[in-house]
ChimeraX commands (.cxc) that place a marker at each C-alpha (Angstrom):
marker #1 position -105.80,205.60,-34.83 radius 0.5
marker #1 position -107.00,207.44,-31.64 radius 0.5
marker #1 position -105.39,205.77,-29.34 radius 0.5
marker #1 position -102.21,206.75,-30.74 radius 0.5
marker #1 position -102.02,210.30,-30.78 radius 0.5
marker #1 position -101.08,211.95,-27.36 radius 0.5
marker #1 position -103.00,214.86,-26.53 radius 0.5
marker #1 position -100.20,217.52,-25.04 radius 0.5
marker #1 position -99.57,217.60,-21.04 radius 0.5
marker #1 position -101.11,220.80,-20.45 radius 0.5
marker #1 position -104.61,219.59,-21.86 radius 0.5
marker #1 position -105.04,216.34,-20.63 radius 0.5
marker #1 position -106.84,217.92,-17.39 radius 0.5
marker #1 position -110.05,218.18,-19.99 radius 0.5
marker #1 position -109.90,214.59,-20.50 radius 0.5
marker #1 position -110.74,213.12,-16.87 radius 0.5
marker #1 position -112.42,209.74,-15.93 radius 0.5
marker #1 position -114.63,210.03,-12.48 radius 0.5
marker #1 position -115.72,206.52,-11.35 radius 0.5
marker #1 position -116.25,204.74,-8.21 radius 0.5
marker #1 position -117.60,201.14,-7.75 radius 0.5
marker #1 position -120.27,202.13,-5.17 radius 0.5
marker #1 position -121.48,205.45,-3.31 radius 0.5
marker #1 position -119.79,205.00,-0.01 radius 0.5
marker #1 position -116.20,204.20,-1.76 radius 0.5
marker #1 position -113.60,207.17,-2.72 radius 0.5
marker #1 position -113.85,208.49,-6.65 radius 0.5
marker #1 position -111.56,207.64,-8.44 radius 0.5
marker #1 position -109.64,209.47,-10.87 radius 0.5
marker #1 position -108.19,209.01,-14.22 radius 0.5
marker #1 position -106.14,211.42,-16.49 radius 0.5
marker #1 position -106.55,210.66,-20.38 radius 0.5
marker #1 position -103.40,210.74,-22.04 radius 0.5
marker #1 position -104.60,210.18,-25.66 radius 0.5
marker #1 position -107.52,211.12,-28.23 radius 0.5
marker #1 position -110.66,209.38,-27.20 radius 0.5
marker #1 position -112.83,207.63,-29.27 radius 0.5
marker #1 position -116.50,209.11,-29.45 radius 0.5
marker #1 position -115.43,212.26,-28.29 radius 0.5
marker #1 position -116.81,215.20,-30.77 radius 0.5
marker #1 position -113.41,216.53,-31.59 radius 0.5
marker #1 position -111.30,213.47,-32.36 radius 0.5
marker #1 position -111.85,212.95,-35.84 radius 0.5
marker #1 position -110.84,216.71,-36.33 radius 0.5
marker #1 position -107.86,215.96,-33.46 radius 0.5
marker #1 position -106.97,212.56,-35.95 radius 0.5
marker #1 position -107.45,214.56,-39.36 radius 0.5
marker #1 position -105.13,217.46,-37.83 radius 0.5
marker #1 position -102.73,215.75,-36.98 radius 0.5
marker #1 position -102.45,213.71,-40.20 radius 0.5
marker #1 position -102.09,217.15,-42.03 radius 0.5
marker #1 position -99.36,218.39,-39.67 radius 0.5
marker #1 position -97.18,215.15,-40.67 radius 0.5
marker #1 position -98.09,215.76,-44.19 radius 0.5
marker #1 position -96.61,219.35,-43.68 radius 0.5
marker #1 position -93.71,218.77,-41.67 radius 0.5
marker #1 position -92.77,215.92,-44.22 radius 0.5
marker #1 position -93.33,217.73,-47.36 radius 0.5
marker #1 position -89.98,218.98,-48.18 radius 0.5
marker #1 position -88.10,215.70,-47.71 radius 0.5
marker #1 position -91.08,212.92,-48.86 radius 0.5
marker #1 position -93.43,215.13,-50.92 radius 0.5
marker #1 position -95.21,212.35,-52.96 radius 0.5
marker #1 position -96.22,210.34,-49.76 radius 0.5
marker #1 position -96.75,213.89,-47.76 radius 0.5
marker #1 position -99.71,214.59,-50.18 radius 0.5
marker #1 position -100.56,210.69,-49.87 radius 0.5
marker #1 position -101.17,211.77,-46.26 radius 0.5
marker #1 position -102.57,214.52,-46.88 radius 0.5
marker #1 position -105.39,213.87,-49.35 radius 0.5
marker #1 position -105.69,209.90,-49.16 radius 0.5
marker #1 position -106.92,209.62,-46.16 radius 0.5
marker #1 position -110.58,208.55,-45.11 radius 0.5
marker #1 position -111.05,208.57,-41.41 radius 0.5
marker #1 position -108.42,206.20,-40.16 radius 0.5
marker #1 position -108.12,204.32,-43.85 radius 0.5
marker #1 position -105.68,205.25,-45.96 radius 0.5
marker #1 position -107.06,204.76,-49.78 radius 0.5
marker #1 position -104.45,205.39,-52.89 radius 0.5
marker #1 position -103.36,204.03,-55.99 radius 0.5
marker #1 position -100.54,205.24,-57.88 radius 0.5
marker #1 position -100.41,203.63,-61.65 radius 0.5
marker #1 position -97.10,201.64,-61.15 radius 0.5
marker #1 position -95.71,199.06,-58.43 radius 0.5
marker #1 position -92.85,200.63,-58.16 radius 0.5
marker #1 position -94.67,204.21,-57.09 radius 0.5
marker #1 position -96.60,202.49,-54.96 radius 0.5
marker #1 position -93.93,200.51,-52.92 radius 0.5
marker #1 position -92.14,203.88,-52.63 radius 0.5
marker #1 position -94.82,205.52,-51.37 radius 0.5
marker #1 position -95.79,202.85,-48.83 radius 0.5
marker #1 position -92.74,202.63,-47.52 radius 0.5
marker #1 position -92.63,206.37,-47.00 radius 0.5
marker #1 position -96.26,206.51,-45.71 radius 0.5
marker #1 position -94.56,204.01,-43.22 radius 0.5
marker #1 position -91.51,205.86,-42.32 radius 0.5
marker #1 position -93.55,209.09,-41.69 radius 0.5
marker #1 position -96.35,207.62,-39.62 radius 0.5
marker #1 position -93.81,205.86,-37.53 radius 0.5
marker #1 position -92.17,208.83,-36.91 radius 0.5
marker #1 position -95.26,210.09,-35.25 radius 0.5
marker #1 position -95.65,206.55,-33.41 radius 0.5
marker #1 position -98.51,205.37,-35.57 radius 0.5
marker #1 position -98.32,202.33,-37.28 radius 0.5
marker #1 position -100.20,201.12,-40.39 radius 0.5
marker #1 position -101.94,198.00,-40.02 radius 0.5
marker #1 position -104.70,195.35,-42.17 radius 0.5
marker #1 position -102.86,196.25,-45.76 radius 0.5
marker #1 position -104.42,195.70,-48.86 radius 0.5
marker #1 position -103.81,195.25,-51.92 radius 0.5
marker #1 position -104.52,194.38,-55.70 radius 0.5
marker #1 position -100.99,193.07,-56.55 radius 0.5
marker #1 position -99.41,190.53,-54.03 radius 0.5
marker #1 position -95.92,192.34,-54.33 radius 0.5
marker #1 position -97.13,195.07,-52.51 radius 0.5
marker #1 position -98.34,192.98,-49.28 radius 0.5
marker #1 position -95.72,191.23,-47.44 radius 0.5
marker link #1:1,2 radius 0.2
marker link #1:2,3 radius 0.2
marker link #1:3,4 radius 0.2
marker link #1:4,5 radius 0.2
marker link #1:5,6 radius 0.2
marker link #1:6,7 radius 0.2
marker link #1:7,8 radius 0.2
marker link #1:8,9 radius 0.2
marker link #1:9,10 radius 0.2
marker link #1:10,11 radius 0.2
marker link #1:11,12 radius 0.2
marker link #1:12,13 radius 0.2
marker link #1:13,14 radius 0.2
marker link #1:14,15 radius 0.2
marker link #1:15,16 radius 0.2
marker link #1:16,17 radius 0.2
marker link #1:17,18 radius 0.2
marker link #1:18,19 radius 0.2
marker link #1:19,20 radius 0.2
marker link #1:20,21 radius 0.2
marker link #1:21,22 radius 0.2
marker link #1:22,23 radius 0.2
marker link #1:23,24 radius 0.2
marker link #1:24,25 radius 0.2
marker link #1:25,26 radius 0.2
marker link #1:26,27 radius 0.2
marker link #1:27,28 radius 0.2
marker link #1:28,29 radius 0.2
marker link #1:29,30 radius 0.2
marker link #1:30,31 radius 0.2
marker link #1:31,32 radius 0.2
marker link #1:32,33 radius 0.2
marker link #1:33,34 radius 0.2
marker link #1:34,35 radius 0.2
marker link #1:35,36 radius 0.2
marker link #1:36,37 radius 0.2
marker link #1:37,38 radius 0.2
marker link #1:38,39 radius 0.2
marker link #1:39,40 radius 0.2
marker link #1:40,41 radius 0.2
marker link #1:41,42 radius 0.2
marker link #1:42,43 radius 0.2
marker link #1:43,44 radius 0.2
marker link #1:44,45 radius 0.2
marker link #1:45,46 radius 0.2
marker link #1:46,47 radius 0.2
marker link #1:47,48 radius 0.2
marker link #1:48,49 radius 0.2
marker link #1:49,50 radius 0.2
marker link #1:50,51 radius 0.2
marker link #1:51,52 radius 0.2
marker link #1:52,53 radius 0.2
marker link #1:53,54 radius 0.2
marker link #1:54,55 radius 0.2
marker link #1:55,56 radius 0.2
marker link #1:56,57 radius 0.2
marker link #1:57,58 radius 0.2
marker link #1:58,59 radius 0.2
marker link #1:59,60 radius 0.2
marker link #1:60,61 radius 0.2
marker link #1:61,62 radius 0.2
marker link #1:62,63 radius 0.2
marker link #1:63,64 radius 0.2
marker link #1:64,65 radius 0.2
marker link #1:65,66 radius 0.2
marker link #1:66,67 radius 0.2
marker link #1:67,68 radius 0.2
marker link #1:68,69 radius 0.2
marker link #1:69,70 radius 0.2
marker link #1:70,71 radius 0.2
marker link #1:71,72 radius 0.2
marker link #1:72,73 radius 0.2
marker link #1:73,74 radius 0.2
marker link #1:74,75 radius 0.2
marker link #1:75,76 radius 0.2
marker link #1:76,77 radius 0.2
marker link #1:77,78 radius 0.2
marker link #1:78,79 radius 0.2
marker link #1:79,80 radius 0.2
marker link #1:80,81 radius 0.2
marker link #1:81,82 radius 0.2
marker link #1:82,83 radius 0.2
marker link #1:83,84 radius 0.2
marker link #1:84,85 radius 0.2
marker link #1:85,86 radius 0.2
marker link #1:86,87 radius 0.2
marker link #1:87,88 radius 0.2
marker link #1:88,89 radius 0.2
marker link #1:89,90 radius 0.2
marker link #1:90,91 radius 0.2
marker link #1:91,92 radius 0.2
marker link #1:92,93 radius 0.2
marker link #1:93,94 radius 0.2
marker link #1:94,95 radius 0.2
marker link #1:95,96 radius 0.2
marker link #1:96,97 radius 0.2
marker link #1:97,98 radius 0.2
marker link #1:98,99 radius 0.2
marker link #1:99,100 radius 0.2
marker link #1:100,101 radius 0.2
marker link #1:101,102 radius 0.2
marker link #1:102,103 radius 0.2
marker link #1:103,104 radius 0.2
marker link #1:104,105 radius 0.2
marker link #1:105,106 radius 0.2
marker link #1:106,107 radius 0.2
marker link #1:107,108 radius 0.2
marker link #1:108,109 radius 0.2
marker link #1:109,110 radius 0.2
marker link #1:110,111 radius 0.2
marker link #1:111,112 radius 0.2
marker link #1:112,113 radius 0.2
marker link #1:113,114 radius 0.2
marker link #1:114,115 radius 0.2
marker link #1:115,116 radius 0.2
marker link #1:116,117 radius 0.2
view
């Protein structure tokens, strides 16, 4: 899920990559564009930004906007509503929303077969 949120232009100078491939060559530079994994604030960076789609969604898709907000664990998204039908709705919401963002759900799972495929 990282790799998929963009960290804002004016911030990505605090995400920089020095390398060379030995000490007589030229560094080389490299700008990172999105959250990195490892880094101490991503899963706060991935976590906020899950909450700020929850918020900006929550007038139009409030079922799946507190889906987002609450059924979240890391990058797993864990629910169960009591009926198919609920849950269909809601994943295809979920889906709408994080695509919005340019995240995309992947590895579904599911007890009942109508809900994966």
């Amino acid at each position: 899920m990282y790799r998929q949120i963009l960290i804002h232009q004016e911030h990505r100078n605090y995400q920089r990559i020095l390398c060379r491939d030995s000490p007589e060559k030229e560094l080389l530079h490299f700008q990172l564009n999105t959250v990195t994994y490892g880094t101490t604030s991503a899963p706060f960076q991935a976590t906020r930004g899950l909450q700020e789609l929850a918020n900006i969604s929550g007038a139009k898709h409030p079922q799946a906007s507190q889906v987002i907000a609450q059924d979240f664990y890391v990058d797993d998204l864990i629910t169960g509503p009591h009926s198919i039908s609920i849950c269909q709705e809601i994943q295809r919401e979920v889906t709408m929303i994080l695509q919005s963002a340019g995240m995309t759900l992947h590895k579904w799972c599911a007890n009942s077969p109508q809900l994966i495929g």
